[in-house]
C-alpha positions in Angstrom: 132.1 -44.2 95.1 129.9 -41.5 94.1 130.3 -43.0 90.5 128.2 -45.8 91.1 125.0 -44.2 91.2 125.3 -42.4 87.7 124.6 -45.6 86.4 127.5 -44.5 83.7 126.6 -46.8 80.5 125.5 -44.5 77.9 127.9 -45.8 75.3 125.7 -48.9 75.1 122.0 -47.2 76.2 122.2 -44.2 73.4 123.0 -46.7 70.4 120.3 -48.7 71.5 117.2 -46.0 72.0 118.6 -44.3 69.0 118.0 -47.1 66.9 114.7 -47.9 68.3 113.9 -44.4 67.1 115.1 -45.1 63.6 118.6 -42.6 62.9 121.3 -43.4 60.8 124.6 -44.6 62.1 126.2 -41.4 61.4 123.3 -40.0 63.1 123.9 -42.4 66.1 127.9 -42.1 66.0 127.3 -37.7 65.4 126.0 -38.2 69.3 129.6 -39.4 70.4 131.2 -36.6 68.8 128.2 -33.9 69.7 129.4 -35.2 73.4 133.0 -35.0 72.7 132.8 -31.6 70.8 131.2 -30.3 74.2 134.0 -31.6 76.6 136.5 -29.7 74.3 134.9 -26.2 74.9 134.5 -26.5 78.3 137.7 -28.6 79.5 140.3 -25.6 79.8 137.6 -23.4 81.5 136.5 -26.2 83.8 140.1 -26.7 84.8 140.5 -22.8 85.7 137.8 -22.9 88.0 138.7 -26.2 89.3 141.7 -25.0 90.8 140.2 -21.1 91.8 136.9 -22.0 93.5 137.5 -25.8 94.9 137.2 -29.3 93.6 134.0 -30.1 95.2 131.6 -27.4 94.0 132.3 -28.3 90.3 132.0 -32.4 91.2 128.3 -31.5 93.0 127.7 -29.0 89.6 128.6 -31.8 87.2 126.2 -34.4 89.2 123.2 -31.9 89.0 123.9 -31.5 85.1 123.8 -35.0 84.5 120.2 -35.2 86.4 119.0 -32.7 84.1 120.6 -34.9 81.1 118.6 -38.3 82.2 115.4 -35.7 82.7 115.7 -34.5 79.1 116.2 -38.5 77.6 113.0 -39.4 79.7 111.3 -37.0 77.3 113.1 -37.3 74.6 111.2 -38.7 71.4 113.1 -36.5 68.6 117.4 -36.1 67.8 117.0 -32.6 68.7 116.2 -33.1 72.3 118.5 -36.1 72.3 121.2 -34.4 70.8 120.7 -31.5 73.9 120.2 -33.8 76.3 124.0 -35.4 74.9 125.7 -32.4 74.8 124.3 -31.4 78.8 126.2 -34.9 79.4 129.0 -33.3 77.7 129.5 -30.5 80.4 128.5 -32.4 83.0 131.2 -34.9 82.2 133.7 -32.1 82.1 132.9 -30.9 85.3 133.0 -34.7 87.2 135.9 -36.2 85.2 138.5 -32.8 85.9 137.3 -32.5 89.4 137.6 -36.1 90.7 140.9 -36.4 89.0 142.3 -33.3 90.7 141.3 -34.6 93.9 142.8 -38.0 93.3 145.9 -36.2 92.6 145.8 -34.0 95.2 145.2 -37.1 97.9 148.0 -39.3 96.6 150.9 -38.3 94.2 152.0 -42.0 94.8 150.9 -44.9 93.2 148.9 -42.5 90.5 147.8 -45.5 88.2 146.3 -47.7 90.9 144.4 -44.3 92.4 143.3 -43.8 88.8 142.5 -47.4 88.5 139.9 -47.1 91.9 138.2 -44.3 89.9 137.8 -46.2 87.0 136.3 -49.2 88.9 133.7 -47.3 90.5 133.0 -46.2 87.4 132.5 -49.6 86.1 130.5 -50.6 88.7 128.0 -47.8 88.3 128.2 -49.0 84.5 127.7 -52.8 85.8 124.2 -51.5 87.5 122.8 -49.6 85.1 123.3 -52.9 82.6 121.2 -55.1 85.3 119.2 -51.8 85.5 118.2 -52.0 81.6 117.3 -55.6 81.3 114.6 -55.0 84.1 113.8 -51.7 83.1 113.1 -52.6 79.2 111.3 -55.9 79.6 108.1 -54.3 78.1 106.4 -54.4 74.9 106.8 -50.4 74.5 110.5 -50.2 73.8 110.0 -46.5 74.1 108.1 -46.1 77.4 110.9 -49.1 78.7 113.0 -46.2 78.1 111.4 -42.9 79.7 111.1 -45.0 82.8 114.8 -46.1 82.3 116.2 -42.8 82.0 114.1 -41.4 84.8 115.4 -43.8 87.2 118.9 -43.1 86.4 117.4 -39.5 86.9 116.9 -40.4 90.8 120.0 -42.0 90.8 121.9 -38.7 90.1 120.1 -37.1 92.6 121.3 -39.4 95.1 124.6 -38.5 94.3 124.4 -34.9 94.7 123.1 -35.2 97.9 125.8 -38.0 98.8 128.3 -35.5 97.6 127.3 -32.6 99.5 127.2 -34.2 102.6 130.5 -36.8 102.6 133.0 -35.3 99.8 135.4 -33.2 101.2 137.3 -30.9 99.8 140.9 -31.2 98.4 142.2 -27.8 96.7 145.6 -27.0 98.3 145.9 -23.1 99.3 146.6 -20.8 96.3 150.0 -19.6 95.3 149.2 -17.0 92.8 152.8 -16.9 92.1 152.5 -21.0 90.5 149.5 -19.8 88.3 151.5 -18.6 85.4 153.9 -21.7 85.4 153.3 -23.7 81.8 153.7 -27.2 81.3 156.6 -29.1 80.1 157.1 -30.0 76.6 157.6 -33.5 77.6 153.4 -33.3 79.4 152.4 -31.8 76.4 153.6 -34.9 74.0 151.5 -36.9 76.3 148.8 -34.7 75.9 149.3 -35.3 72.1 149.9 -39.2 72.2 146.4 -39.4 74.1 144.6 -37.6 71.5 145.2 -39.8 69.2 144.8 -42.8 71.2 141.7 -41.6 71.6 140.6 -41.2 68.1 141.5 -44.6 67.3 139.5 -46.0 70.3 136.3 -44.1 69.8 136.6 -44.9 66.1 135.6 -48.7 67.4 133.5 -47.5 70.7 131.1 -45.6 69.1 130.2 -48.1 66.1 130.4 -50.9 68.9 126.1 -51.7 69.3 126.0 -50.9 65.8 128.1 -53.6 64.5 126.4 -56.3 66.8 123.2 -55.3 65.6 124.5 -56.2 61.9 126.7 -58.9 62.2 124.6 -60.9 64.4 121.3 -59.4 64.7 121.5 -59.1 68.5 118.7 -58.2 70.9 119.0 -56.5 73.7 120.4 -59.4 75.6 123.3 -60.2 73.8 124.0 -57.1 73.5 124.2 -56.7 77.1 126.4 -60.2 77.9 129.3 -59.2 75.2 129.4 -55.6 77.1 129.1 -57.4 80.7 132.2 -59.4 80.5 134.6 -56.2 80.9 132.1 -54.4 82.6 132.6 -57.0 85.1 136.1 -56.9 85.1 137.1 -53.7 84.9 134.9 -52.8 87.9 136.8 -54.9 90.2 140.2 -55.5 88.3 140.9 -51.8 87.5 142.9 -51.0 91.0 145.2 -54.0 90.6 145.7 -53.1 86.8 146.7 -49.7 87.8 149.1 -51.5 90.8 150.3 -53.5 87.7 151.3 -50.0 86.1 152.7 -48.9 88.8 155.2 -51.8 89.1 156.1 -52.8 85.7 156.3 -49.3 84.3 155.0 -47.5 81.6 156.7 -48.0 78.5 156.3 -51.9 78.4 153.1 -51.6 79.5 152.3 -49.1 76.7 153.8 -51.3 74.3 151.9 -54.4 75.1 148.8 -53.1 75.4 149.1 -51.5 71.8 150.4 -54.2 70.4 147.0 -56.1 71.8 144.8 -53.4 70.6 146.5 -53.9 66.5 145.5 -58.0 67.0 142.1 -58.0 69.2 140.7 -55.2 66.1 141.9 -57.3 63.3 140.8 -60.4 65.2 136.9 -58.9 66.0 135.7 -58.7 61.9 136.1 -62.0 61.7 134.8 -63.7 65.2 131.5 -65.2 64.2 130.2 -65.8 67.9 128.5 -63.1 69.7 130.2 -64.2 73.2 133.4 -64.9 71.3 133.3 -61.5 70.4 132.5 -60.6 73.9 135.5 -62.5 74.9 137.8 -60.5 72.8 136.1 -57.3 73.6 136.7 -57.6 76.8 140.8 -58.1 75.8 140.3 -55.0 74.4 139.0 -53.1 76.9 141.4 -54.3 79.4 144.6 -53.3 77.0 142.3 -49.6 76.7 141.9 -49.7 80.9 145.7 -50.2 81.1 146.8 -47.4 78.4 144.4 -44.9 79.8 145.2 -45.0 83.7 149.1 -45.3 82.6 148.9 -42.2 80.9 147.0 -40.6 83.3 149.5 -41.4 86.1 152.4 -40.4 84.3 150.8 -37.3 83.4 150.0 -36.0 87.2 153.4 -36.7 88.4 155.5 -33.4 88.9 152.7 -31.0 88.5 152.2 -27.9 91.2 149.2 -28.8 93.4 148.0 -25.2 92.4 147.5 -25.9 88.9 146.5 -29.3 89.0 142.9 -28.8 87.5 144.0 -26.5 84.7 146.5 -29.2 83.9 144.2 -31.8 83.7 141.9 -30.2 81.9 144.3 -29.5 78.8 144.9 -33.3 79.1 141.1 -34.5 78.8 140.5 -31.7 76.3 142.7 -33.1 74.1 141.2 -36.8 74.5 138.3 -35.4 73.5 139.6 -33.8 71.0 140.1 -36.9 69.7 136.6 -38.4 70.8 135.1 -35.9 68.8 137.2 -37.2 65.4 137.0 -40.6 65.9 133.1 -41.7 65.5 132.5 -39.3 62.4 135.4 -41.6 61.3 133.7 -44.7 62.3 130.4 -43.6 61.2 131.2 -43.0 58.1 133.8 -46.2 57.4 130.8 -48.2 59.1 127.7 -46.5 56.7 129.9 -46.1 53.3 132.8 -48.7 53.0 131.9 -52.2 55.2 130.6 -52.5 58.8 134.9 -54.2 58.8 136.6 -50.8 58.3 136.7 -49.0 61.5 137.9 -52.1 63.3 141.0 -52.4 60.2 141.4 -48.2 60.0 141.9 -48.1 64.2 144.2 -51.6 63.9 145.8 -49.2 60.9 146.0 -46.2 63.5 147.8 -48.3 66.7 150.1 -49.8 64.6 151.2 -46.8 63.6 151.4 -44.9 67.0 153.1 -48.0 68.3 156.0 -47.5 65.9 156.1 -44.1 66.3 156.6 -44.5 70.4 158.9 -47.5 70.1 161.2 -45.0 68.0 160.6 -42.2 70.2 159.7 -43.1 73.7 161.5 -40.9 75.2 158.6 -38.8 74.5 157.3 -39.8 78.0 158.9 -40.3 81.3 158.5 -44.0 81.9 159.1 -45.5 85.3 161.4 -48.6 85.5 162.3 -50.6 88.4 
């Protein structure tokens, strides 16, 4: 619940106040990977402590970086303190996203998608308000200022959470068996590790050009902007339990394979829709087949994993999405600035196509539940 009051929608608010301050799209898409870059130093450490000193301490920490994040945008009028103020996100994302999934696994080992899904709509919502949130907030003739004010609000709204935190979250680590702290993964978690990585490039090859490419195709303004990303907003913030029930029940290989197969059509389908909320439509598609693949994954991954280690685990699995996050905007950037404002959508149709061949041939790389 805590989720909803970081207002989490800076994929769509950094695109935007970047270009109002006149960077480049590599400059704009170098953010995402400036973010991502920061997640991969700090995911194995974060982990560590994760499981030595609690999960709660690290959530609260993660909270009060992300105040000092939305502190540093109020002020920010240069790349250099935007770029800082991005990478403070990174850690601070590092922190909340390897805590809170530790202490969803160490609630509930059962029914790991659907837990995963409740996490994920929270999320959403928090996203969902911070949408409404910007069209209020920027209805002024200084696009700039609307901003500062923006960003300082969402400031408050982190505070909130810290102090929601400390007083309702409880903690979840399990007592410490040094003895389970030297036990390594098995190969089969560390395929999925590797399978999510690139999943991830190919997604945030799309992702991070996603404002960019309204703003060119269509010339959007702010409002149209918003409506295409509202639609799965929307959804996902209430539909995400029951797609993770979904995952739970039908398994994960089919539902890995249809959602892939979805991703290669909606990207090679999205060049050439020539309505905004067409678009929107389809983006939503998209982000519902992402939604599924992502808390699939993430269930499967949890299962069979010493409570003691849990964190550490975890981490190794986010650092290596981001790993991939930090690859897959300098890819879109650049296909975006020097080949066609097209290419990322064909290169990551390219990429899933590929993976989904690869896992149809070998899917026993994962344990996949069947009923």
């Amino acid at each position: 619940m805590v989720s909803i009051f970081t207002f989490n929608c800076n994929d769509v608010l950094l695109p935007m106040y970047t270009s109002a301050l006149g960077l480049t799209p590599l400059q704009v898409t170098g953010l995402f990977s400036v973010f991502s870059l920061g997640l991969v130093i700090m995911r194995l450490l974060i982990g560590y402590i994760t499981d030595k000193a609690g999960r709660k301490p690290v959530f609260v920490l993660g909270l009060v970086f992300y105040t000092l994040s939305y502190f540093i945008y109020s002020n920010a009028e240069t790349i250099s303190l935007i770029y800082m103020g991005r990478g403070l996100q990174a850690i601070a994302s590092a922190f909340i996203s390897i805590s809170s999934y530790s202490m969803i696994a160490d609630l509930n080992m059962k029914d790991n998608a659907h837990n995963f899904g409740k996490l994920d709509s929270y999320s959403e919502k928090g996203g969902l308000l911070g949408i409404i949130l910007c069209f209020y907030v920027l209805n002024t003739p200084k696009l700039v200022d609307g901003w500062s004010l923006l960003f300082m609000i969402c400031a408050i709204a982190s505070i909130i959470a810290v102090i929601y935190s400390i007083i309702t979250l409880n903690e979840t680590k399990p007592m410490l068996n040094k003895s389970l702290l030297s036990i390594s993964l098995p190969s089969i978690k560390n395929k999925i590790i590797i399978f999510n990585l690139a999943i991830r490039i190919f997604t945030s090859i799309v992702s991070a050009i996603f404002v960019l490419y309204l703003q060119s195709r269509f010339n959007s303004n702010l409002l149209q902007i918003g409506v295409a990303f509202l639609l799965p907003t929307v959804i996902l913030a209430f539909a995400s339990p029951k797609l993770g029930r979904i995952s739970d029940t039908i398994g994960s290989k089919k539902i890995l394979v249809a959602c892939l197969s979805t991703l290669i059509f909606s990207l090679l389908i999205l060049p050439y829709t020539d309505n905004i909320y067409l678009y929107g439509g389809v983006w939503t598609v998209y982000c519902i087949a992402i939604t599924l693949i992502e808390i699939t994954l993430n269930g499967v991954y949890v299962e069979d994993i010493a409570e003691e280690i849990r964190g550490t685990a975890i981490g190794k699995l986010t650092m290596g999405a981001n790993i991939g996050a930090v690859i897959g905007p300098i890819i879109g950037g650049l296909a975006f600035q020097e080949i066609s404002i097209q290419a990322p959508f064909f290169i990551s149709s390219i990429g899933f196509a590929i993976l989904l061949m690869l896992y149809m041939k070998h899917n026993t790389m994962m344990v996949t539940k069947e009923n």
